[in-house]
TIVO-2410 file (N, C-alpha, C; in nm, 3 decimals):
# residues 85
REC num residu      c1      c2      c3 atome chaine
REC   1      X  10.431   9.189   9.712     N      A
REC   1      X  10.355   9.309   9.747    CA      A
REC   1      X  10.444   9.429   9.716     C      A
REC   2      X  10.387   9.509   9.598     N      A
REC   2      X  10.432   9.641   9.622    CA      A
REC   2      X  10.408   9.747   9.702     C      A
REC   3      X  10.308   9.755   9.708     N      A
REC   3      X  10.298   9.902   9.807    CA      A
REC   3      X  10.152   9.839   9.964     C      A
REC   4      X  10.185   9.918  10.060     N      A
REC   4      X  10.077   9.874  10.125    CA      A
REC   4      X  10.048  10.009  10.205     C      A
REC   5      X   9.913   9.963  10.271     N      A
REC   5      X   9.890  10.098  10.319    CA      A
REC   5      X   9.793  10.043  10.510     C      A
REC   6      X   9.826  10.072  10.625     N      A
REC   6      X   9.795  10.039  10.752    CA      A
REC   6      X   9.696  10.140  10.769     C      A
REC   7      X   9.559  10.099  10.839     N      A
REC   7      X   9.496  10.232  10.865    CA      A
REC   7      X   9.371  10.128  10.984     C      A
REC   8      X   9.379  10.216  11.099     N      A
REC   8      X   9.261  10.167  11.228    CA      A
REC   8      X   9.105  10.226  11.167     C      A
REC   9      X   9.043  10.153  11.188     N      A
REC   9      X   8.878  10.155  11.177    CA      A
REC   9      X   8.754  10.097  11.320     C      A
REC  10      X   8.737  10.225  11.378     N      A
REC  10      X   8.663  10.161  11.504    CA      A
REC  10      X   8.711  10.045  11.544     C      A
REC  11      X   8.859  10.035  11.623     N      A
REC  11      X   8.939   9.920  11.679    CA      A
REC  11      X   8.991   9.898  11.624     C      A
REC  12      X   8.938   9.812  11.496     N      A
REC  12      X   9.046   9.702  11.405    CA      A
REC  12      X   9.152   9.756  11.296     C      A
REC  13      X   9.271   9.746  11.285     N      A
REC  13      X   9.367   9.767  11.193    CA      A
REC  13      X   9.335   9.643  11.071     C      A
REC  14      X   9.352   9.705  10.960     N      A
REC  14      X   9.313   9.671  10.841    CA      A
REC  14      X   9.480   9.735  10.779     C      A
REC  15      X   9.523   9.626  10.683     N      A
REC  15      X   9.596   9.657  10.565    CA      A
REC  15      X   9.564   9.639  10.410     C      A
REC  16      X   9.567   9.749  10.343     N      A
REC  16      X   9.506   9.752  10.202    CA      A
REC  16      X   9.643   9.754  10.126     C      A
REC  17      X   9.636   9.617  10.043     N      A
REC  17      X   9.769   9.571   9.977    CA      A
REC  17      X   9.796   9.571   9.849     C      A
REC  18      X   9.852   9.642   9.732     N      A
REC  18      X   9.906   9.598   9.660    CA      A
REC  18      X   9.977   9.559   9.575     C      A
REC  19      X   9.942   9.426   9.504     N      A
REC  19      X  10.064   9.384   9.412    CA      A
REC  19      X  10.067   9.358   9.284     C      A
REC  20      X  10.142   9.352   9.229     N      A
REC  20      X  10.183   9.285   9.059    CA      A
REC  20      X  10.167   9.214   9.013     C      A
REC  21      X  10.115   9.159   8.907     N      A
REC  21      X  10.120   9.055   8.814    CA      A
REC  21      X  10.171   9.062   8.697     C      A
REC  22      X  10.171   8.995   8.600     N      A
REC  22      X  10.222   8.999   8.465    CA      A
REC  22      X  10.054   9.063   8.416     C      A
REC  23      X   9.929   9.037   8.452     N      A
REC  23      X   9.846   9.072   8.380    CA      A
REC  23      X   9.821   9.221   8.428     C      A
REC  24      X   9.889   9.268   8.570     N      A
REC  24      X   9.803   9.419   8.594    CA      A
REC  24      X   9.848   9.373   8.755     C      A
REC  25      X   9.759   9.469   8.800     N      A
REC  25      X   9.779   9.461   8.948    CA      A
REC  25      X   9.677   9.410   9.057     C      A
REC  26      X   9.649   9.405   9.132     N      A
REC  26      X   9.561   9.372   9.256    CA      A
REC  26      X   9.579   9.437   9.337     C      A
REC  27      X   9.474   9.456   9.449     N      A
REC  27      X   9.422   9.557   9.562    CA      A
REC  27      X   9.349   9.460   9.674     C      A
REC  28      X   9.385   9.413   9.782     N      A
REC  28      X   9.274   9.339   9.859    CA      A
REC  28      X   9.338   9.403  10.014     C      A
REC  29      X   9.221   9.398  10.076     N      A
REC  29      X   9.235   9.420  10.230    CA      A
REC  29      X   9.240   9.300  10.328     C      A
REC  30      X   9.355   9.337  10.374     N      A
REC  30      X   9.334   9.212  10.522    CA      A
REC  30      X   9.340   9.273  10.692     C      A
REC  31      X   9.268   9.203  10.731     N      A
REC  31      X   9.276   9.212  10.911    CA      A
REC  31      X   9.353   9.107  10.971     C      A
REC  32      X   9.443   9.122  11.011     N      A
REC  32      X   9.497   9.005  11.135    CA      A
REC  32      X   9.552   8.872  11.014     C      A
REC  33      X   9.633   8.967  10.857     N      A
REC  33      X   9.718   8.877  10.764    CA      A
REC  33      X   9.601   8.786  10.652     C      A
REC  34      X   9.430   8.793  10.740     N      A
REC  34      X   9.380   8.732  10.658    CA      A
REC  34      X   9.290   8.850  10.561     C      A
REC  35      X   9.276   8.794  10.404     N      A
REC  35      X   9.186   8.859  10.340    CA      A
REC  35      X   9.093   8.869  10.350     C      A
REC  36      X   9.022   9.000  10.363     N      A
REC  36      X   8.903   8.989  10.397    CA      A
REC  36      X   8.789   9.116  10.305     C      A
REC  37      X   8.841   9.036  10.163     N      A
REC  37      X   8.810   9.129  10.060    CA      A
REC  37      X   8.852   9.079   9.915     C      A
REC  38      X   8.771   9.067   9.799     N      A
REC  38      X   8.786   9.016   9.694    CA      A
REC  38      X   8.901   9.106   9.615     C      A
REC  39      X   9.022   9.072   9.563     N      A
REC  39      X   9.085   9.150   9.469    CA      A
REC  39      X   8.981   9.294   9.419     C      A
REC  40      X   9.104   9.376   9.378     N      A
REC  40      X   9.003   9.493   9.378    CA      A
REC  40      X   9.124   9.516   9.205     C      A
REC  41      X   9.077   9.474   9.087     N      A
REC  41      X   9.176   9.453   8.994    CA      A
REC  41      X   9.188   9.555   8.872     C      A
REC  42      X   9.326   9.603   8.800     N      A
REC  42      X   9.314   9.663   8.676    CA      A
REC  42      X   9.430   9.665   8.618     C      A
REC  43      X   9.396   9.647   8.506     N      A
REC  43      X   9.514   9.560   8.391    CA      A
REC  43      X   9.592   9.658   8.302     C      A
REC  44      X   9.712   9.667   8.325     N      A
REC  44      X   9.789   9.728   8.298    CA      A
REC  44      X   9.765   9.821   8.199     C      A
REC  45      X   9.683   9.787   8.055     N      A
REC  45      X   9.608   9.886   7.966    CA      A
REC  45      X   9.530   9.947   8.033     C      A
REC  46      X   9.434   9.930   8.127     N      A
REC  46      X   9.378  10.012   8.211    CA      A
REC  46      X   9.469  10.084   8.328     C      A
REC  47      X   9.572  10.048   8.354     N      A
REC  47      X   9.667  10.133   8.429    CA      A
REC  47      X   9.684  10.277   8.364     C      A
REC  48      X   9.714  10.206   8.247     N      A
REC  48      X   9.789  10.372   8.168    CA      A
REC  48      X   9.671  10.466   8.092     C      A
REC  49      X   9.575  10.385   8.064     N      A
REC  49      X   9.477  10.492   7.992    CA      A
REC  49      X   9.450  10.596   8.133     C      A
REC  50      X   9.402  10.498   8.232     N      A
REC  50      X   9.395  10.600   8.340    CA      A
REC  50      X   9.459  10.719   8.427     C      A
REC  51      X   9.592  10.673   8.327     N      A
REC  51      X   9.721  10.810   8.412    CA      A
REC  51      X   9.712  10.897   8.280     C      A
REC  52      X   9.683  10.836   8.163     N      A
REC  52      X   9.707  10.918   8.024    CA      A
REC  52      X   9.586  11.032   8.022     C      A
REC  53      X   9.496  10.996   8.072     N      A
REC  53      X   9.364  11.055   8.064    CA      A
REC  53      X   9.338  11.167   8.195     C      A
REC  54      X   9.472  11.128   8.274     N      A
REC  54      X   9.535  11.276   8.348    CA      A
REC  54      X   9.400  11.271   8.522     C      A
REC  55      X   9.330  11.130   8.520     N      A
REC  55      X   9.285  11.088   8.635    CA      A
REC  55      X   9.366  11.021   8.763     C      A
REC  56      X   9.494  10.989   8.743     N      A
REC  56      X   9.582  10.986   8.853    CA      A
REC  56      X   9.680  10.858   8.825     C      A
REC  57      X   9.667  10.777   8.953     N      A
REC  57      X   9.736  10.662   8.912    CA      A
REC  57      X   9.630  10.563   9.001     C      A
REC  58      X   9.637  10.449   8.903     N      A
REC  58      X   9.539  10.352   8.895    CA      A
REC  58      X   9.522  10.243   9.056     C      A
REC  59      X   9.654  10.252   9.136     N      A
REC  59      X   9.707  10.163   9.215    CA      A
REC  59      X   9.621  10.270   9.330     C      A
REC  60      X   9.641  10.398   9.359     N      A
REC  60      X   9.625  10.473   9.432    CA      A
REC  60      X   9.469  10.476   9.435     C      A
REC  61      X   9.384  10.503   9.317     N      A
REC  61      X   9.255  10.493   9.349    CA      A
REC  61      X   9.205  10.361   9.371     C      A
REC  62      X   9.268  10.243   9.356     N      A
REC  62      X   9.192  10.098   9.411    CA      A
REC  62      X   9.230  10.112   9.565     C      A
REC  63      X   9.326  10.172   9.572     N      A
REC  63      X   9.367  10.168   9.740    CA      A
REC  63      X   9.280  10.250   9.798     C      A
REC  64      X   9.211  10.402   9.773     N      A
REC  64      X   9.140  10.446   9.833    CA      A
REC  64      X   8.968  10.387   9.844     C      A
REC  65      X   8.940  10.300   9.769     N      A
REC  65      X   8.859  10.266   9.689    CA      A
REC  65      X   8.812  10.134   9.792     C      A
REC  66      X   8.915  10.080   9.841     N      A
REC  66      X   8.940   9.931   9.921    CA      A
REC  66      X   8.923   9.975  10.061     C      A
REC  67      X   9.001  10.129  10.112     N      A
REC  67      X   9.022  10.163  10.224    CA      A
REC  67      X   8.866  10.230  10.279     C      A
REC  68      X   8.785  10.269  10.143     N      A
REC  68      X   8.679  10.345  10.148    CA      A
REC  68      X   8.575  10.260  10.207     C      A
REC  69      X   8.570  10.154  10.119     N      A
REC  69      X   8.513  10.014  10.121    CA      A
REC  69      X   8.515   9.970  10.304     C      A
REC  70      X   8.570   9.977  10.339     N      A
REC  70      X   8.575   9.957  10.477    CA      A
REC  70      X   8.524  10.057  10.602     C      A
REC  71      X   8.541  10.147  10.524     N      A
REC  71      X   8.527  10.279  10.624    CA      A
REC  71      X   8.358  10.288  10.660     C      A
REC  72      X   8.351  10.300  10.520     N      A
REC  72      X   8.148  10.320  10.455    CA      A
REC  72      X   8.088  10.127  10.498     C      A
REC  73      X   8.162  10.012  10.516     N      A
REC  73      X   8.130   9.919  10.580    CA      A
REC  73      X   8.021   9.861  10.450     C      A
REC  74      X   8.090   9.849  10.339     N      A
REC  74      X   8.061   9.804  10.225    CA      A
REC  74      X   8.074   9.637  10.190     C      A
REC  75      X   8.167   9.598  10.293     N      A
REC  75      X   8.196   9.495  10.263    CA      A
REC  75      X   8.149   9.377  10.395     C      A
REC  76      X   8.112   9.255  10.307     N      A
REC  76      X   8.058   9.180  10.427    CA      A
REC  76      X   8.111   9.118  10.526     C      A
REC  77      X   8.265   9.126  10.496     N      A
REC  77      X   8.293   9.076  10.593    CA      A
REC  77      X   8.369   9.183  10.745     C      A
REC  78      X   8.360   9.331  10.719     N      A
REC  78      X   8.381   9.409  10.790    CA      A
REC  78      X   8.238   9.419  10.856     C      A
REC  79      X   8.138   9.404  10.799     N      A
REC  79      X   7.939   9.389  10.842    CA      A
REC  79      X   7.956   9.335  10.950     C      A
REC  80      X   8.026   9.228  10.970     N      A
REC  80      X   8.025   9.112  11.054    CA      A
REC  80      X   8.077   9.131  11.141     C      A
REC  81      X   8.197   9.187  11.150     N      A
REC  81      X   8.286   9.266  11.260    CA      A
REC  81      X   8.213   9.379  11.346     C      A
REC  82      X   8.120   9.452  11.313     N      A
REC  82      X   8.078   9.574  11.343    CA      A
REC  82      X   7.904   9.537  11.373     C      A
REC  83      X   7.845   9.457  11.297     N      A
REC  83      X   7.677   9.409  11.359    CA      A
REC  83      X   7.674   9.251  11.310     C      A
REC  84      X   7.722   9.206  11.435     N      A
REC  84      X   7.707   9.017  11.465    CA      A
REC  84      X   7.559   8.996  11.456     C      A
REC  85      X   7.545   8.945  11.360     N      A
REC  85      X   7.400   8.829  11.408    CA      A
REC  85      X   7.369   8.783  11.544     C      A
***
């Protein structure tokens, strides 16, 4: 893991993580160490067109992107946390 980022959401602490590969990087969120979120992915040619093209850095918008994802309750398994069947 390179970079991570801690942030509370109505109770639950969530960490949005990520790391390196040889092909590019990854972005996934976990609660309580488990994932609870599909890779959020972009490959190193897509790293740099995206800093070249003067839109930021590529790691930073999957992280807001993952953190957003949770907030807005996009994802199903935060659904579940927040309106139980």
């Amino acid at each position: 893991m390179l970079k991570d980022k801690t942030f509370t959401y109505r109770g639950h602490t969530f960490q949005v993580r990520a790391s390196l590969s040889e092909k590019g990087w990854a972005v996934q969120v976990y609660e309580n160490e488990r994932p609870i979120s599909p890779p959020y992915k972009a490959t190193h040619e897509t790293a740099t067109n995206f800093a070249t093209a003067g839109w930021g850095h590529t790691v930073e918008a999957l992280m807001r992107t993952a953190q957003s994802d949770v907030e807005e309750e996009h994802l199903p398994e935060v659904k579940k946390f927040f309106h139980p069947k």
